[in-house]
N, C-alpha and C positions, 0 to 999 in steps of 0.2 A: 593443633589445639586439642585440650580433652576438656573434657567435660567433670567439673570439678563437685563433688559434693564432701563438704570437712566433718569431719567426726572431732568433737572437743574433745572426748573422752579421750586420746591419746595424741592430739594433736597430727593424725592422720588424715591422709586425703582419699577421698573414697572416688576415683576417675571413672567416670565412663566415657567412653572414646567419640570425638565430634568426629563425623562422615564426612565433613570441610577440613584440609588437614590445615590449610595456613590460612583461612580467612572465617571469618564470622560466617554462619549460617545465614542464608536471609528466611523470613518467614513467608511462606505460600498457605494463604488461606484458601480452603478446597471450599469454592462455590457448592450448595447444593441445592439442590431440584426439589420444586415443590408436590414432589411424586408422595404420596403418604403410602406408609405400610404400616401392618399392625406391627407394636413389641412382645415382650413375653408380658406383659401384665393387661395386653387388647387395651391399647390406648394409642390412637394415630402417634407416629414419627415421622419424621422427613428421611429420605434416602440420604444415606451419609451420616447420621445421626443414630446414637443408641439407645437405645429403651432407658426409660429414668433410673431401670431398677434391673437387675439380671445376675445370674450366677455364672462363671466358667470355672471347665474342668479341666486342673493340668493332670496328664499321665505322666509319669516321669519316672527316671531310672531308678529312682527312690519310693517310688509308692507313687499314689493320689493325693491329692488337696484341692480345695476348691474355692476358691474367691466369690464375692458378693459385691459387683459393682456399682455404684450410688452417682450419677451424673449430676445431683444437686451438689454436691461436693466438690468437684473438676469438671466440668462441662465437658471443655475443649481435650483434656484428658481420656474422660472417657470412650467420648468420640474416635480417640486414636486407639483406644483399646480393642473396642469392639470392631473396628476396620482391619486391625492386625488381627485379631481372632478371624472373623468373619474370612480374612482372606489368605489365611493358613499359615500365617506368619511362622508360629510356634511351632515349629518342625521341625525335632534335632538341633535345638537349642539350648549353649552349655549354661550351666552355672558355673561363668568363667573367673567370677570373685567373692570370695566367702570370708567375711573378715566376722569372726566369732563372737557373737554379745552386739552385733553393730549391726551388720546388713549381710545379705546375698541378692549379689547382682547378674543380670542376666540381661540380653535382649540384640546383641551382634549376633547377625546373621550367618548361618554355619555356610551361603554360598557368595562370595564376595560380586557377583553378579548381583545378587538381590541388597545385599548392604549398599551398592550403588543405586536402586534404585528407588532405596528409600532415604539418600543422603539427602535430599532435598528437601523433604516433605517436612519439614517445620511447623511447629505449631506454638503459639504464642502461652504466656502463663497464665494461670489460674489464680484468684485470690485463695489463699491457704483457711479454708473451711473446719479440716479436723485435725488432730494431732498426729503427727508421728509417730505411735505408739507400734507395740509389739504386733506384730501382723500386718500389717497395714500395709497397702502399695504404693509406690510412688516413681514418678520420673525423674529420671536424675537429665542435669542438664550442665552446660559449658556455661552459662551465665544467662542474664536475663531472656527470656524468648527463643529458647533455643533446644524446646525438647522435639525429641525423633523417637524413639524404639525402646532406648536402655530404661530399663525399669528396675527395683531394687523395693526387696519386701526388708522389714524391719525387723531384727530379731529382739529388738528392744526397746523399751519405752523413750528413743530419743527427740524427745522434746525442741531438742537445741535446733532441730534443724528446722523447724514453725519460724521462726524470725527468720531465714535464708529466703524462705520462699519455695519452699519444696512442698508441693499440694496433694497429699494422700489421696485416692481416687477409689480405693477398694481395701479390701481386708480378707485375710482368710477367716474363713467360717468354719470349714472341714480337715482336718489334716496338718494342725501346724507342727505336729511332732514329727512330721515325713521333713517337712520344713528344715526345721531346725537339725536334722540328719542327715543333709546333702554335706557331701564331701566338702571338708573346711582344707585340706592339707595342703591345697597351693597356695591358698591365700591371693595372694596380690602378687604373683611371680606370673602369669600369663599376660603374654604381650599384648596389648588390645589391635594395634596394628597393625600386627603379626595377622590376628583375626581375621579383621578388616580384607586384608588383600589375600591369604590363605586358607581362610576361611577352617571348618573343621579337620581337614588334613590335620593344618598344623598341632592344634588341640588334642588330636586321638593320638597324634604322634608324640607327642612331650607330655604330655598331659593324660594318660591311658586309663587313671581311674577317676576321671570327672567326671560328675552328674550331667544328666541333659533332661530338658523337658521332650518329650516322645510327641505330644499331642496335646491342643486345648481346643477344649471343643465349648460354645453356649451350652450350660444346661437344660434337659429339658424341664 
């Protein structure tokens, strides 16, 4: 199964790859602990839970950028953000799909060990709060309730994808011209699959001048 997000504008399909290859995802809601800790803005959160409000910084083979993430926006989204931040997800992470004027997608794990063992980890959807506009971030998904890792910033003001249900969760702030300068020349010719089970081998190997994110770190 992939993970389908459609672009009207050429009647292309924008896939991100589902972690379940033949069966629907189910969703696992992560219990959390009524442990409080301060956020960045010193206002109690729950462990497992992210600050209302926060900046991250991606390094990447391309330069700097840095997002603004907004939890009134995506809750359960951000939640998933700041977990994968927090727990060093973003490590030698390609930009495996760059479809020009549309999106750049990112978020298969460059070690097929760890894309396993976040195939699971589902998280249900979000009511769609802001637009799809140019910067913005968002999780792509195989259908309803079924987002995991793949994330996809907008290069463009696509509106169309607000009635799908795809719920922006952040935005770049700093650096969208590094953005929009990751390497477009594969396009949609990298196998997600391929990913999945070969993780960046395969990618460095067929793929030699793809961007990668290096690092993302919380702002301080």
């Amino acid at each position: 199964m992939k993970r389908l997000l459609v672009s009207c504008l050429a009647a292309a399909v924008l896939a991100a790859p589902a972690f379940a290859a033949d069966s629907a995802a189910k969703d696992k809601k992560a219990e959390t602990t009524e442990t409080k800790k301060k956020d960045t803005k010193g206002k109690a959160a729950k462990v497992g839970q992210a600050p209302e409000q926060f900046k991250v910084t991606f390094e990447t083979t391309k330069g700097k950028f840095v997002v603004e993430a907004h939890r009134d926006w995506s809750p359960k989204g951000v939640d998933r953000f700041y977990e994968m931040v927090q727990e060093g997800f973003f490590k030698d992470i390609a930009f495996f799909r760059v479809v020009k004027g549309f999106v750049v997608q990112f978020g298969i794990h460059g070690n097929p060990d760890e894309s396993s063992k976040w195939k699971q980890k589902v998280i249900t959807d979000d009511a769609v709060k802001e637009s799809n506009k140019s910067g913005y971030l968002t999780f792509a998904t195989a259908g309803p309730n079924t987002r995991t890792t793949q994330l996809f910033i907008n290069l463009n003001d696509n509106t169309n994808l607000d009635r799908m249900g795809f719920s922006p969760f952040a935005k770049v702030v700093e650096g969208m011209d590094v953005v929009n300068n990751i390497n477009g020349e594969y396009g949609e010719r990298p196998n997600q699959g391929a990913i999945q089970s070969e993780g960046n081998s395969y990618l460095k190997k067929t793929f030699p001048n793809m961007d990668y994110i290096k690092t993302a770190k919380v702002a301080k």
